[in-house]
C-alpha positions as CSV (number, residue, x, y, z in Angstrom):
1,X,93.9,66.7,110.6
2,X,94.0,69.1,107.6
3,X,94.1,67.4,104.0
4,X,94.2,68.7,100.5
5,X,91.7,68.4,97.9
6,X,91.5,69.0,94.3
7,X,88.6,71.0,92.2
8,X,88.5,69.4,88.9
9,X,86.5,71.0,86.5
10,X,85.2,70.8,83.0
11,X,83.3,72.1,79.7
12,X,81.3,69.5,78.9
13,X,80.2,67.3,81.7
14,X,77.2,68.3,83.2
15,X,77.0,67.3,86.3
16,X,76.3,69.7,89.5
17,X,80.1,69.2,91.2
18,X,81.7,69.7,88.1
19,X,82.3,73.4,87.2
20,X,82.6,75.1,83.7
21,X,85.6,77.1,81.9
22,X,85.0,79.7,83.7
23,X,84.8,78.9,87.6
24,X,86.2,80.6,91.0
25,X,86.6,80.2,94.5
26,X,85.4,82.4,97.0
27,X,87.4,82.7,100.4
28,X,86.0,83.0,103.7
29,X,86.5,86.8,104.2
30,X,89.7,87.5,106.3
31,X,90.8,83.8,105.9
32,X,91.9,83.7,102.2
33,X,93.2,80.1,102.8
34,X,89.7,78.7,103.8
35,X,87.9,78.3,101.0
36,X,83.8,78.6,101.4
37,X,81.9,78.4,98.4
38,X,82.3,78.0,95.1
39,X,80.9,80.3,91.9
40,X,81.0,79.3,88.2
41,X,79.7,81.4,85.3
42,X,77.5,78.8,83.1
43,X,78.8,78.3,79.1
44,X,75.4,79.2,77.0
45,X,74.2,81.3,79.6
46,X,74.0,85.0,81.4
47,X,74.0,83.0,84.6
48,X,76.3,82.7,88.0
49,X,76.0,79.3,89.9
50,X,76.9,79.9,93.7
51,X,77.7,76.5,95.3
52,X,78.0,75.4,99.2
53,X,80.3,72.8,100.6
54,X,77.1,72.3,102.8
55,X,75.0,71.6,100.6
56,X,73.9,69.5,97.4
57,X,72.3,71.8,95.2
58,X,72.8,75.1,94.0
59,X,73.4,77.4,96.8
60,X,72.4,80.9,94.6
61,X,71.7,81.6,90.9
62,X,72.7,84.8,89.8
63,X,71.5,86.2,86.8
64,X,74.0,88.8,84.5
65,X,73.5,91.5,82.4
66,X,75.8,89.4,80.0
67,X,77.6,86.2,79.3
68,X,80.7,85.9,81.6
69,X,83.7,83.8,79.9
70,X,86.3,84.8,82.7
71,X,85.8,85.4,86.5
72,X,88.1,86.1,89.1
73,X,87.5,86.2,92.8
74,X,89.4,88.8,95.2
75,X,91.8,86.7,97.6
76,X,89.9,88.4,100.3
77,X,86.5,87.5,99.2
78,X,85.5,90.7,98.8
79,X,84.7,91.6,95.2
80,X,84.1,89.1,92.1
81,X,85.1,90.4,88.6
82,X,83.7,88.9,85.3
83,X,85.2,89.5,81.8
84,X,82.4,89.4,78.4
85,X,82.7,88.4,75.0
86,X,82.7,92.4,74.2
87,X,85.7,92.9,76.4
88,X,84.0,94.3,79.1
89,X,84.7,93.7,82.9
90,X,82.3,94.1,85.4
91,X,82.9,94.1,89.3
92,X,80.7,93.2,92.2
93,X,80.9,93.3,95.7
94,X,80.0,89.6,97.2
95,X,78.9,90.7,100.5
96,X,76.4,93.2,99.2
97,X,75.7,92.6,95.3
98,X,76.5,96.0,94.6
99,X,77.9,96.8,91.0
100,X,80.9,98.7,91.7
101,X,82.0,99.3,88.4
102,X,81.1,97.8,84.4
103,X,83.8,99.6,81.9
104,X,85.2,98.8,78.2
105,X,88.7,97.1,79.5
106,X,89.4,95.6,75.7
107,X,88.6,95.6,72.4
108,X,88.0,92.0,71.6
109,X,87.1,88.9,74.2
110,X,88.5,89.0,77.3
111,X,90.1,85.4,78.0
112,X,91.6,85.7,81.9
113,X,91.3,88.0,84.8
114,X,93.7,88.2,87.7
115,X,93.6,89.9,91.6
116,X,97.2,90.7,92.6
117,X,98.0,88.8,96.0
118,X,97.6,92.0,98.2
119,X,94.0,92.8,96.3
120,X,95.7,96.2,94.7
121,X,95.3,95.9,91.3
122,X,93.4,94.1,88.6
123,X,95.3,92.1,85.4
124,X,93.3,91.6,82.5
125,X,94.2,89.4,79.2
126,X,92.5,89.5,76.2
127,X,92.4,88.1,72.5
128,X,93.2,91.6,71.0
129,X,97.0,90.6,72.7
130,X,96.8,93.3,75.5
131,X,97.1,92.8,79.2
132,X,95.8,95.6,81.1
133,X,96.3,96.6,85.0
134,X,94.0,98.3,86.6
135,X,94.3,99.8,89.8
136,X,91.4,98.9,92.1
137,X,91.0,102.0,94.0
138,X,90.3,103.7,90.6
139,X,87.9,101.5,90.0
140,X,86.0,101.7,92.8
141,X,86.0,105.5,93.0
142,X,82.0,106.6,92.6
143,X,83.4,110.2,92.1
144,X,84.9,109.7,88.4
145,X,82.1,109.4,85.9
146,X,84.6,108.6,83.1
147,X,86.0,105.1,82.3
148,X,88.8,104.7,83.9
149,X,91.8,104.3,82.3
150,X,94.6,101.2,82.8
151,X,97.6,102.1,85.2
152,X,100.1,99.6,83.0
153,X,99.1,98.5,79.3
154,X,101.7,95.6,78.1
155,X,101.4,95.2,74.1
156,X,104.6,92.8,73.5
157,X,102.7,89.8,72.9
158,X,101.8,89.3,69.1
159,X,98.6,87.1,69.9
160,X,95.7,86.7,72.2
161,X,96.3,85.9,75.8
162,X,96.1,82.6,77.7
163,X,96.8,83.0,80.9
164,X,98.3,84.9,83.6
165,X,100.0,84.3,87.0
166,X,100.7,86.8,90.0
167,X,103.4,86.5,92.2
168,X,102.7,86.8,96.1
169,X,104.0,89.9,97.6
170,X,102.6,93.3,97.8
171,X,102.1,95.7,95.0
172,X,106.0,96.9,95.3
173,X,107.4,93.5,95.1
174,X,105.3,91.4,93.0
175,X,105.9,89.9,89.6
176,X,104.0,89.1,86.9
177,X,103.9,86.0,84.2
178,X,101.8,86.2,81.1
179,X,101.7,83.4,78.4
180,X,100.1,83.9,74.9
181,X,100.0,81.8,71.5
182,X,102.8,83.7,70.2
183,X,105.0,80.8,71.9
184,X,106.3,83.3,74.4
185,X,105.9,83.7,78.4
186,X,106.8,87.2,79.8
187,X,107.6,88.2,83.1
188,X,107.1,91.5,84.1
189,X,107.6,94.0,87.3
190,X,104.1,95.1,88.7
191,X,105.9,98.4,90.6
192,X,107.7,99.7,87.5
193,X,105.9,98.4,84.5
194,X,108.9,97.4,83.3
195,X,109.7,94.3,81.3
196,X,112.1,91.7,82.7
197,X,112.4,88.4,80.7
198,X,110.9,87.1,77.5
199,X,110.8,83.4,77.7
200,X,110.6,81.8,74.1
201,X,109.2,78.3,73.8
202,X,108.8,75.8,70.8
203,X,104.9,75.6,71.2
204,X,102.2,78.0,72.2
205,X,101.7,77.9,76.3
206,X,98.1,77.9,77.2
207,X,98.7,77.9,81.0
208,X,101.2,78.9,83.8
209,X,101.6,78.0,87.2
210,X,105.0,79.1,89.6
211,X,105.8,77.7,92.6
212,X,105.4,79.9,96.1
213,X,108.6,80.7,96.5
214,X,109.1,81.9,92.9
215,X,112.1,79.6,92.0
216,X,110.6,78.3,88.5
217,X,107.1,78.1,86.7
218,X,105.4,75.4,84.8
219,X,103.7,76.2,81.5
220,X,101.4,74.0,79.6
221,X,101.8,73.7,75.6
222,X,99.4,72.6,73.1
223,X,102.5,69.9,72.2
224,X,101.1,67.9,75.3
225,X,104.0,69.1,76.8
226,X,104.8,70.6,80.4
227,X,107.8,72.7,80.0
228,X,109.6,73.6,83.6
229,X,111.7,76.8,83.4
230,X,114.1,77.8,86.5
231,X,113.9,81.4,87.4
232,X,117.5,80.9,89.0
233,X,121.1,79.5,88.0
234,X,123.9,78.5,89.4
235,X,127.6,79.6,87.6
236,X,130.9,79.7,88.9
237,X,131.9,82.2,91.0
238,X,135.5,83.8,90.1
239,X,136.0,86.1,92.5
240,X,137.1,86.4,95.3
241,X,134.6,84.7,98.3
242,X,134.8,83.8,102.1
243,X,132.8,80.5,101.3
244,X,134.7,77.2,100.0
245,X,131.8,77.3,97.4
246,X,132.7,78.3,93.7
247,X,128.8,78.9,92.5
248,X,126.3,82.1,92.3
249,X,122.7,81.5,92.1
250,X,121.6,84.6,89.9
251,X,118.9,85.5,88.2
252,X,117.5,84.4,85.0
253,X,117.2,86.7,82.2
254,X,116.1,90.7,83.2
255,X,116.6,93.9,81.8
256,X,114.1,93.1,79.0
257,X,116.5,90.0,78.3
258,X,115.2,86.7,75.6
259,X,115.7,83.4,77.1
260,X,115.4,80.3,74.5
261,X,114.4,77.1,75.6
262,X,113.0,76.0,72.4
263,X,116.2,73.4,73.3
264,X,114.4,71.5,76.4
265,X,112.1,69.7,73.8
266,X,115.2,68.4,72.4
267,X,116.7,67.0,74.9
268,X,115.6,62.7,75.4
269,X,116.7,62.7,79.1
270,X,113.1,63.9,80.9
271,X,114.9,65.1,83.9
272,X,118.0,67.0,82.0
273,X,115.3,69.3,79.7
274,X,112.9,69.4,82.4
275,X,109.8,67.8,80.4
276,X,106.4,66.2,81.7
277,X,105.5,64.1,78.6
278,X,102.8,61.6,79.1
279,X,99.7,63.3,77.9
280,X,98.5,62.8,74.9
281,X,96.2,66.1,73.8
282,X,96.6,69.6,74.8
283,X,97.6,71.0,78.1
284,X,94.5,73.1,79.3
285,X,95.6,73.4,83.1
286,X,97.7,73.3,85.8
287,X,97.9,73.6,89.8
288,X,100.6,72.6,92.3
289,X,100.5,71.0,95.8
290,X,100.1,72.6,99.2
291,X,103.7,72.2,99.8
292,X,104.7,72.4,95.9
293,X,106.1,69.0,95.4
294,X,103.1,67.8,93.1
295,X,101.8,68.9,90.1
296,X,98.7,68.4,88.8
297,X,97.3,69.0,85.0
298,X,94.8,68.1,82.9
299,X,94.5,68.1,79.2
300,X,92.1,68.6,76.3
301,X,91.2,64.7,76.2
302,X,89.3,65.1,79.8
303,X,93.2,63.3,81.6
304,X,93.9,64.2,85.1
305,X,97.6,63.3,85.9
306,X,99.6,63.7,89.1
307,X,103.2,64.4,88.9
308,X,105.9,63.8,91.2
309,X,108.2,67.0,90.3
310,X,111.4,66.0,91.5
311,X,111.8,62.9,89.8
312,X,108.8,64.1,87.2
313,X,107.5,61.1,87.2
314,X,103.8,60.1,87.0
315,X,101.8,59.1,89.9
316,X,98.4,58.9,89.2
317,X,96.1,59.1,86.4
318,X,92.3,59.7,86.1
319,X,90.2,59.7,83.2
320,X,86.5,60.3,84.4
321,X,85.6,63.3,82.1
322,X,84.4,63.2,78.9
323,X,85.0,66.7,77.9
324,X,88.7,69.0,78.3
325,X,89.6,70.0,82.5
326,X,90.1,73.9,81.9
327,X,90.3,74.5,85.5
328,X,92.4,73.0,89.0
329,X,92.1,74.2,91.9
330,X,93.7,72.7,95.0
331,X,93.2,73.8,98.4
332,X,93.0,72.5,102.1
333,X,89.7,70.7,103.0
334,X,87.1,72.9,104.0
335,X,86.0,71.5,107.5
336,X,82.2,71.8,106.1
337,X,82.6,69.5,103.3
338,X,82.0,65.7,103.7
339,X,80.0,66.4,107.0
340,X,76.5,65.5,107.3
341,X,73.5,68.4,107.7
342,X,73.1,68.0,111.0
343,X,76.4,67.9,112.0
344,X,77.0,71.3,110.1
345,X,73.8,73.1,112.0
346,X,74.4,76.4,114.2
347,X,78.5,75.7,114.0
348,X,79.7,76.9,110.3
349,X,78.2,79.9,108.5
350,X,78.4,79.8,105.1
351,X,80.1,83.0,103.2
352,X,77.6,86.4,103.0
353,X,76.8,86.7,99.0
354,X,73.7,88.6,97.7
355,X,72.5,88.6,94.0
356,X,74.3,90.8,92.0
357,X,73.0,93.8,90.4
358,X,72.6,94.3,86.3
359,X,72.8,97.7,86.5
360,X,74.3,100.6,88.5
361,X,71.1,102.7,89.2
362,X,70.1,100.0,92.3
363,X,73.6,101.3,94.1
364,X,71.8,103.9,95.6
365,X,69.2,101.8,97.0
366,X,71.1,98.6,97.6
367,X,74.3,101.0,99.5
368,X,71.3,102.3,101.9
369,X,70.2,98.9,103.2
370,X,73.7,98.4,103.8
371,X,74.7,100.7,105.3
372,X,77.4,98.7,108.1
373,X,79.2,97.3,105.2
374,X,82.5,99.8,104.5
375,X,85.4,98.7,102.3
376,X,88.2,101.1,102.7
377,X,91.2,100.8,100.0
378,X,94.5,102.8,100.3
379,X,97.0,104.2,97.5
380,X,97.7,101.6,95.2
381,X,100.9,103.2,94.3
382,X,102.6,102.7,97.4
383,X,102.7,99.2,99.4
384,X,99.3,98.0,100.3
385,X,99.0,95.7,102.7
386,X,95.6,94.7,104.8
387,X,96.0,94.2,108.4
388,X,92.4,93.7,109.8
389,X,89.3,92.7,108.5
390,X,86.6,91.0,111.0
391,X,83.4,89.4,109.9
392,X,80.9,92.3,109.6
393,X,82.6,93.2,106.4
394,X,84.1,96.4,107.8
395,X,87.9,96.9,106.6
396,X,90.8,98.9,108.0
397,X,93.6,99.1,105.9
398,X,97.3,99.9,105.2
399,X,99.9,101.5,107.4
400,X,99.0,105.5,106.9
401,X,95.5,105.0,107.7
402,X,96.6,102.6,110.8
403,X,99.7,105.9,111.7
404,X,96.4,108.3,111.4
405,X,94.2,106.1,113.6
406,X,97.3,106.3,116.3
407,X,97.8,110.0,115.9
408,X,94.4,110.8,116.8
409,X,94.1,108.1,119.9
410,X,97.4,110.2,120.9
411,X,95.3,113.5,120.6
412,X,92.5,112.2,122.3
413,X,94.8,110.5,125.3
414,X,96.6,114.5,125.6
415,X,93.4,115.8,125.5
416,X,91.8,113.6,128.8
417,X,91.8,114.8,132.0
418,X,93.8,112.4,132.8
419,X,96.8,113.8,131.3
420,X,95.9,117.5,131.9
421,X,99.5,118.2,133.1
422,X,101.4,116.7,130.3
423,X,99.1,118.7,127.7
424,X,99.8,121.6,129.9
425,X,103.6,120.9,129.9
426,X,103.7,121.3,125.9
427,X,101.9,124.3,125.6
428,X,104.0,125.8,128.0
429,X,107.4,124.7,126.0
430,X,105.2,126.2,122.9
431,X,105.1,129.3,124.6
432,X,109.1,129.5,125.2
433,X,109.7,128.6,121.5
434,X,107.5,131.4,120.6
435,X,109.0,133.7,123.2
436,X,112.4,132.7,121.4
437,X,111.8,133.1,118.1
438,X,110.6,136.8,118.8
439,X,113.8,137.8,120.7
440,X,115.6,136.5,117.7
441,X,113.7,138.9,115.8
442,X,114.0,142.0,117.5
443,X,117.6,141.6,117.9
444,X,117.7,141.1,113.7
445,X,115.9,143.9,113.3
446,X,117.9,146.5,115.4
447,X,121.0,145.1,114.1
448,X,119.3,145.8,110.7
449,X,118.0,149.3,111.3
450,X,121.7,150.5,113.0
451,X,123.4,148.8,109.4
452,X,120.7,151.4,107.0
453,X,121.6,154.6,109.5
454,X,125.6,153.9,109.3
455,X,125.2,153.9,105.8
456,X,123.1,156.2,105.3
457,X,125.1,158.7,106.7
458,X,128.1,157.8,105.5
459,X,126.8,157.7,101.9
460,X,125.1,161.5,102.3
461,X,128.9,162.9,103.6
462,X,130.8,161.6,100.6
463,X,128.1,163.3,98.1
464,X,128.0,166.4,99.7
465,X,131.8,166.6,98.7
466,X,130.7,166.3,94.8
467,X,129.2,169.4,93.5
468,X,127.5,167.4,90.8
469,X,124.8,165.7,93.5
470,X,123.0,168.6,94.7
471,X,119.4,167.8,94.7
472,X,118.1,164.8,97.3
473,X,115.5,163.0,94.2
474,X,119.1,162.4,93.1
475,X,120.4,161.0,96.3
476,X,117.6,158.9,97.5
477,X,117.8,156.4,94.0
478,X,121.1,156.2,94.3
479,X,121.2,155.4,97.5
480,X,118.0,153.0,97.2
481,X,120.5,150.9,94.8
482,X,123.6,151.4,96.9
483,X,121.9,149.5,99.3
484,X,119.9,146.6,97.7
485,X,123.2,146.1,96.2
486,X,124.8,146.0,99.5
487,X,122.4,143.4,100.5
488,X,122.9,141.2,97.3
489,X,126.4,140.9,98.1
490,X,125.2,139.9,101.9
491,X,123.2,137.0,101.0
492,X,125.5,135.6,98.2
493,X,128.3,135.4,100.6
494,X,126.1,133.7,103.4
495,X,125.0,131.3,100.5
């Protein structure tokens, strides 16, 4: 029977199943629900802890060319990103340890990294205020030698970055929430760019979480305060319907709109201003349920609480950690974890990771031993959507490459002996097009060649009548225009 856990981590306990600021999940690849292990970049140190559901130490250390303070995991399990104090990203793929790509994405400390849902693009926030996307197909191309440059750059926020949320859907379809201490959330459009809503709160948001279905979003304030903001409103409807009901749900905000609700704080009825007060230090995190009727969060003074959001009421409270929970995670039991060794032998392999590189001069070497392993990406600018991916780390992606595949199987089937006669059949109907088409001609040109005679003629009678055009130099340039005039006034009348 499936269950749901909860990762709880923090930044000052040390113990081995408690993870720092800065920890990820990896997912089993192809299976982006199944979570398999678990990395975390240590606080004080250039180092990558791997850990396994199956076992009680450290699965693999990994040791960086920097400190990492922000990582982010594909949903895929296929590359790992980590953000530096410098502002630079670097990216890795998990199967291989092959450093893809290390570039200057900001000027000051990067503070979160985001994957889209469909993989396509990369969302960086920093401290300098910026949010970068990056296309991951640029960043992955080994041709370009320059750094590559961001595909949207979004400068409205005044201060640095706290968090950032992506909506599920492909890269056409998908919105974007970002939260800084500026006391503003913004959601944007990932297709256009374009700026839809500017939410304005009465305390700086330090995390966001939205439900699946994209109805309304939590955020987190340093006013111990969890602020719930509906995405969708109902108002009367005052024209003319074919339903007995008199409401519209519409949209909230867009068109670069400002929504204040500085006026939920206000309000003393929890449930009417839409308030989760019972913490008593800083909101640090946030996560939501399976089936997004819980909400979890965790705060600066080490407080786990479990909230009930319908009534927003408080189930459950745990206060095991010393230090702040900057990180929740839930996600359905792994069937690996809480079974014994033995049980667990020759039945669940654990997630393909190598060490990752420091540098980019071992790709060479390291892309020779593997050799099997292919990631193919498609256009990020158009819908990209994976519909295959099996265990040896091969991918085959997106719709054009799937309509190419079919095209040549087609070529392929015509060209088998088995289907000699119907390849035979279309070269034959070839043949009669062509056949056609040169008919056509020839009849065009006759017609065009009896047309320059008749004129001709007639245009050398009437100037033998005029005394004043005697020599032929004379008569072929007048003629020459008489005629390309003639055929002007031919193919404007057609037009």
């Amino acid at each position: 029977m499936l269950s749901e856990v909860v990762l709880c981590s923090s930044s000052t306990d040390s113990f081995v199943n408690v993870l720092d600021f800065r920890t990820a999940l990896i997912p089993y690849s192809g299976q982006c629900n199944r979570i398999s292990l678990i990395i975390s970049a240590q606080v004080d140190k250039p180092l990558l802890h791997v850990y396994s559901f199956q076992k009680d130490q450290v699965h693999l250390k990994i040791i960086c060319p920097e400190k990492i303070v922000a990582l982010a995991v594909s949903n895929r399990g296929v590359f790992c990103a980590g953000g530096t104090d410098n502002g630079k990203i670097y990216i890795w793929e998990i199967s291989t340890g092959i450093l893809c790509k290390v570039f200057d994405a900001h000027y000051k400390r990067i503070s979160v990294i985001k994957f889209s849902n469909d993989d396509s693009v990369l969302i960086s926030g920093s401290e300098d205020a910026g949010v970068n996307v990056w296309l991951l197909t640029n960043l992955l191309d080994d041709s370009v030698d320059e750094s590559p440059s961001p595909y949207y750059t979004w400068s409205e926020h005044s201060l640095p970055i706290t968090d950032i949320w992506c909506g599920i859907g492909s890269f056409n379809t998908t919105r974007v929430l970002t939260s800084s201490l500026d006391h503003t959330c913004k959601l944007w459009d990932l297709a256009t760019g374009c700026l839809l809503t500017t939410f304005i709160f009465p305390a700086a948001i330090t995390c966001l979480i939205a439900d699946p279905a994209e109805r309304m979003f939590f955020g987190g304030g340093n006013d111990n305060l969890i602020y719930q903001i509906y995405l969708y409103t109902k108002q009367e409807n005052r024209g003319y319907s074919m339903t007995n009901s008199r409401e519209e749900v519409i949209a909230v905000g867009g068109t670069a709109s400002i929504v204040d609700v500085c006026e939920i704080a206000s309000s003393k009825d929890n449930r009417k201003g839409n308030l989760f007060k019972g913490h008593s230090s800083s909101v640090t995190s946030l996560a939501l349920s399976y089936d997004a009727t819980l909400l979890l969060s965790g705060s600066q003074d080490g407080t786990l609480i479990i909230w009930d959001i319908m009534s927003k009421q408080m189930i459950k409270n745990f206060s095991h950690y010393k230090g702040p929970i900057v990180n929740l995670f839930t996600f359905i039991k792994p069937p690996d974890l809480g079974l014994s060794t033995n049980n667990l032998s020759n039945k669940i392999t654990i997630q393909p990771i190598q060490l990752f590189q420091r540098n980019t001069t071992q790709n060479s070497e390291q892309k020779d031993n593997f050799e099997n392993v292919n990631i193919i990406l498609n256009d990020n600018t158009k819908e990209m959507e994976l519909f295959e991916y099996n265990f040896t780390g091969q991918a085959i992606t997106s719709l054009e490459l799937y309509d190419l595949h079919k095209a040549k199987q087609t070529l392929l089937q015509l060209q088998s002996d088995n289907n000699a006669s119907t390849f035979q059949t279309q070269i034959s109907s070839l043949q009669s097009e062509l056949l056609r088409v040169h008919n056509q001609y020839q009849c065009i040109k006759g017609l065009n060649d009896e047309l320059y005679q008749e004129l001709l003629t007639d245009f050398i009678a009437k100037r033998r009548e005029n005394k004043n055009y005697k020599r032929k130099g004379v008569y072929k340039k007048l003629f020459r225009k008489f005629y390309i005039n003639y055929l002007k006034s031919i193919l404007q009348a057609n037009c």
